[in-house]
FIVEX-654234 format. One line per field, with one value per residue (C-alpha): residue number from 1; x, y, z. Coordinates in pm, 1 decimal. Layout:
k: (NUM/...)
u: (X/...)
v: (Y/...)
w: (Z/...)
***
This chain:
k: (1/2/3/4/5/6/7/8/9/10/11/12/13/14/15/16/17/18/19/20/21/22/23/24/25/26/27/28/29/30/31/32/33/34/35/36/37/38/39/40/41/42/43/44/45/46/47/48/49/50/51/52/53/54/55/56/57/58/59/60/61/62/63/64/65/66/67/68/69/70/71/72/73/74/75/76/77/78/79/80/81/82/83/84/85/86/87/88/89/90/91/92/93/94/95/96/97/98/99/100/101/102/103/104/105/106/107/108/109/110/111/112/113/114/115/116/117/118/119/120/121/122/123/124/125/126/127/128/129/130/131/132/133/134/135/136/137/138/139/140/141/142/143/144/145/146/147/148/149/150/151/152/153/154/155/156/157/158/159/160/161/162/163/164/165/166/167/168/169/170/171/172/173/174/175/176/177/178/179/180/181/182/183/184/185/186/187/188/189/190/191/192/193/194/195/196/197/198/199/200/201/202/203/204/205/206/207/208/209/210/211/212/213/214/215/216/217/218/219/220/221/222/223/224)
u: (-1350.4/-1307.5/-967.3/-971.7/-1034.9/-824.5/-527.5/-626.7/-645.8/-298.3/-152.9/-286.6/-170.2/172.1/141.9/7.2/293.7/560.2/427.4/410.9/729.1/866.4/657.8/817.9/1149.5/1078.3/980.8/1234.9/1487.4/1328.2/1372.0/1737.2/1810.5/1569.7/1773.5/2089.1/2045.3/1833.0/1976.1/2337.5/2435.4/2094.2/1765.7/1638.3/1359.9/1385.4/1284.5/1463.0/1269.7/1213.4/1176.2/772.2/846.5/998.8/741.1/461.4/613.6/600.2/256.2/179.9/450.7/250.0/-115.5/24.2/116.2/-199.1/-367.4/-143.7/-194.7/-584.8/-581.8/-393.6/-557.8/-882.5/-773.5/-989.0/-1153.9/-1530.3/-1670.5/-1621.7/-1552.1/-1290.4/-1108.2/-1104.3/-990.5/-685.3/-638.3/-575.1/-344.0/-82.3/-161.2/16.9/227.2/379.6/415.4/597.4/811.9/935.2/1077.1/1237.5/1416.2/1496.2/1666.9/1898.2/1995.9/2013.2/2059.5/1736.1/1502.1/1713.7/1440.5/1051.4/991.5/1168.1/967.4/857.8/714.4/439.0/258.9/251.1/-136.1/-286.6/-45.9/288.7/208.2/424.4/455.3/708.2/736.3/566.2/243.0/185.5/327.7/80.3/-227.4/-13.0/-99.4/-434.7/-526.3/-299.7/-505.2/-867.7/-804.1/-706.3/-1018.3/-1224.7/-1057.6/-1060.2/-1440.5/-1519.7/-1683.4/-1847.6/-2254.6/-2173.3/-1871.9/-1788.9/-1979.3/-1945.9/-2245.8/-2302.9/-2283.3/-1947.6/-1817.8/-1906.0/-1700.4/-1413.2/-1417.7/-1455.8/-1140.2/-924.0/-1021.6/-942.3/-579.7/-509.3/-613.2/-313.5/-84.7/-190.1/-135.1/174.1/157.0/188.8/460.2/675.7/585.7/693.5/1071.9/1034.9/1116.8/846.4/777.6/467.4/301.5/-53.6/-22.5/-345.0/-555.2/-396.7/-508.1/-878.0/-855.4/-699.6/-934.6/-1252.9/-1168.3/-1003.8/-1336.9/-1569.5/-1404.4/-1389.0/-1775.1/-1888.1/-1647.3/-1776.5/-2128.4/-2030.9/-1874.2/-2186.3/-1999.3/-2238.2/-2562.9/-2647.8/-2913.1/-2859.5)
v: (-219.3/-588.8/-779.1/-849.1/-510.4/-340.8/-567.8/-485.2/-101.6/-115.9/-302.6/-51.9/285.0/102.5/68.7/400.6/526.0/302.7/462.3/855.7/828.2/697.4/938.9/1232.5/1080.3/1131.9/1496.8/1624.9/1482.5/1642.7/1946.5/1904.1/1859.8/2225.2/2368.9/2256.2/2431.8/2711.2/2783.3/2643.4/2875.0/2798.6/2854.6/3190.7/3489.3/3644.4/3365.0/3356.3/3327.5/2986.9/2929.1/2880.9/2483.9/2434.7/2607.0/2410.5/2088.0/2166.4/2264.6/1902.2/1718.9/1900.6/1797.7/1437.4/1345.5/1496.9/1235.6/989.7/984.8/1038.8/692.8/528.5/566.3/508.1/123.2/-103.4/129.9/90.3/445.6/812.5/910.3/623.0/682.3/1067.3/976.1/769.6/1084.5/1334.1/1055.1/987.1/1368.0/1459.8/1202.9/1304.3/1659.1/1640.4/1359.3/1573.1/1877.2/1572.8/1422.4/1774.3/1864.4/1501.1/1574.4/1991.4/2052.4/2335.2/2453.9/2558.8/2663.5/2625.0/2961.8/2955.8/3095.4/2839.0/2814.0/2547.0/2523.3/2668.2/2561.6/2821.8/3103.5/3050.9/2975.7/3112.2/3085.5/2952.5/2559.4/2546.8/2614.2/2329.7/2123.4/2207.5/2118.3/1797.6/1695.5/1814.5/1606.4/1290.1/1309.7/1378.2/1108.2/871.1/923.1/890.7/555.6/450.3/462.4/328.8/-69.5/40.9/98.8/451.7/602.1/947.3/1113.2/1501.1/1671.7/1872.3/2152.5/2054.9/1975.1/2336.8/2528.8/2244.8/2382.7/2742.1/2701.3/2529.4/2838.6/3096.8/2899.1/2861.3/3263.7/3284.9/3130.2/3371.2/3733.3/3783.0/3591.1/3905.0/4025.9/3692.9/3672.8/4075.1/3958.7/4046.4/3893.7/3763.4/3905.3/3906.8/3580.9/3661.9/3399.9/3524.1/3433.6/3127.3/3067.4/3152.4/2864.5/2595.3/2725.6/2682.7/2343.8/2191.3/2320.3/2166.5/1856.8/1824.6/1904.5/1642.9/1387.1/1514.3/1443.1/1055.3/990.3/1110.3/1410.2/1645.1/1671.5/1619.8/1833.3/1729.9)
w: (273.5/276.4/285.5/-54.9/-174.5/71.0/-95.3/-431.6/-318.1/-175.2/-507.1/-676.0/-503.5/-471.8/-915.6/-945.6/-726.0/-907.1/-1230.1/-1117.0/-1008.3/-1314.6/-1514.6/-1336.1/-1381.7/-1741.3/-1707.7/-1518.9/-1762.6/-2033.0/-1803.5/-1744.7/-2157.0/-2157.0/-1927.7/-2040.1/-2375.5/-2316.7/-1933.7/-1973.7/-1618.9/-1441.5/-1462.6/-1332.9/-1476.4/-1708.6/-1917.2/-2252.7/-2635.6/-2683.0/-3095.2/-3202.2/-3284.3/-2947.6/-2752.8/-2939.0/-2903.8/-2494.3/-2537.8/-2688.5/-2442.7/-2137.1/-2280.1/-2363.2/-1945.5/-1853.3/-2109.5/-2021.1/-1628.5/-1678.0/-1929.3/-1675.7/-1379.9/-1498.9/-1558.0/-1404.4/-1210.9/-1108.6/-1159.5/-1256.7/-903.6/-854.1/-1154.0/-1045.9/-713.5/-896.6/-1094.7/-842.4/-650.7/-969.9/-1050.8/-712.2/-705.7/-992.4/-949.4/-661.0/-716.6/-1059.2/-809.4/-620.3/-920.0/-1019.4/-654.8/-741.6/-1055.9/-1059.5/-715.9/-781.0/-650.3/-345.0/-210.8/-164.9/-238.8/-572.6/-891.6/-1148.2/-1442.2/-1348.2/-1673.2/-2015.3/-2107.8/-2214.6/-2097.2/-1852.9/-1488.3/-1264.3/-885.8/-574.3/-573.9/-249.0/-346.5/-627.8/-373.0/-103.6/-332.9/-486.8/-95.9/-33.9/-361.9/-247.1/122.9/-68.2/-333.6/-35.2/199.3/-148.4/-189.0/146.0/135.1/-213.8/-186.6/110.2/152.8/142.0/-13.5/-1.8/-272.4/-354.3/-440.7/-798.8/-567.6/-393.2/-729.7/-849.2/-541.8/-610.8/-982.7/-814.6/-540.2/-836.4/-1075.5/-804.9/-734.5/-1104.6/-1098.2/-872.0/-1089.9/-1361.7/-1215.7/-1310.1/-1649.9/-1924.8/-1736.0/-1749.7/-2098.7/-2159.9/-1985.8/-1676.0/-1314.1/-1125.3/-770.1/-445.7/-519.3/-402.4/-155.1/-31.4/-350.2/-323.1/42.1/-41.6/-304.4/-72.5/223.7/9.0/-150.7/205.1/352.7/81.4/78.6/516.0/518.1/285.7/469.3/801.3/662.9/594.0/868.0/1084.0/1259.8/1070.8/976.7/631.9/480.0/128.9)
***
C-alpha cells in the first residue's frame, strides 16, 4: 500500500471508528430508556410482553443501523469487496463498543457469559455476550487484512466458493443463536448455549478466511 493510501486508510478506520462508536452510543441509550420502563429492577429472562407497536418499531430501529452502517461504509470506497471489508469493521466496531457503553452506564452485563437478546430480526436471538463479541473480532481482524491488501497488485480476494462456506459458517452461528428461540418467546429462561454449534461456525469461517490469506501471501499453494 503506498504512503498516500496507507494515510487515507488510517483516516478512514480512525472515521469509521469515531462513527461506530458514536452509533453504539446511540443504541445502548435507547437500551437504557427500554430497560428503564420495561425492566425498572434489571434486566433478566423471562422476558416480559412488549406491546405489538413497540416491538415493531424495534424491528424497524434494528433494520435502520444495519442500513445505516452498510450506507456509510460504502462511502468512497473503490469496490464491492472494500466496501464489505468497511462493513464488517464498523459492524464490529459497533457491536462491541454498545456492551461497553452499556457496562458505563448500567453496570450489566456482569459478566461475559450473561444471556442476551442479540437480535429480534426475524425471531429473538438469544445467547451469552461473549460469543457476538468473539465474531465482532474475527470480522474486525478479517476486514483489516482485506484492507491492508486492497491497492496492491493482488489483494486478498475470496473465491465464490469461500464466499459460499462464509455464508455457510455465519448460517450455522446464527443457527446457534436460534435454538432456544420458541422457548424465550413461550417465557421461559434461557439455558446450555450450544457453544459447540457455535465453535463449528467460527472454526469453518476462521479456517476459510486463513486459507485464502495463506494462498496470497504465498505460504500455500493455490489451486484455484
Amino acid at each position: 500500500m503506498p504512503g498516500s493510501g496507507l494515510i487515507a486508510f488510517k483516516k478512514s478506520l480512525i472515521l469509521f471508528s469515531l462513527f461506530a462508536v458514536a452509533m453504539a452510543f446511540l443504541e445502548s441509550t435507547v437500551v437504557v430508556y427500554l430497560r428503564e420502563i420495561f425492566y425498572p429492577h434489571g434486566f433478566k429472562f423471562p422476558l416480559v410482553d412488549i406491546p405489538p407497536k413497540i416491538y415493531i418499531i424495534e424491528l424497524g430501529r434494528e433494520f435502520a443501523t444495519i442500513v445505516m452502517i452498510w450506507t456509510v461504509s460504502g462511502i468512497q470506497v473503490k469496490n464491492r469487496r472494500e466496501w464489505f471489508a468497511f462493513f464488517a469493521f464498523n459492524f464490529a466496531v459497533w457491536d462491541i463498543w454498545y456492551y461497553i457503553w452499556l457496562k458505563i452506564m448500567l453496570g450489566w452485563p456482569t459478566s461475559l457469559l450473561e444471556w442476551d437478546v442479540l437480535f429480534l430480526i426475524p425471531i429473538p436471538w438469544i445467547g451469552p455476550v461473549l460469543a457476538p463479541i468473539l465474531v465482532s473480532v474475527a470480522l474486525i481482524l478479517a476486514a483489516l487484512v482485506i484492507l491492508r491488501f486492497e491497492g496492491t497488485p493482488r489483494p486478498l480476494t475470496l473465491t465464490k466458493r469461500d464466499w459460499l462456506l462464509e455464508v455457510l459458517a455465519g448460517a450455522i452461528i446464527i443457527g446457534s443463536f436460534l435454538t432456544q428461540s420458541g422457548e424465550i418467546a413461550a417465557g421461559e429462561v434461557p439455558y446450555n448455549y450450544p457453544w459447540w454449534i457455535f465453535s463449528i461456525g467460527m472454526a469453518l469461517g476462521l479456517t476459510v478466511f486463513m486459507i485464502r490469506y495463506m494462498k496470497r501471501s504465498g505460504i500455500a499453494s493455490d489451486p484455484d
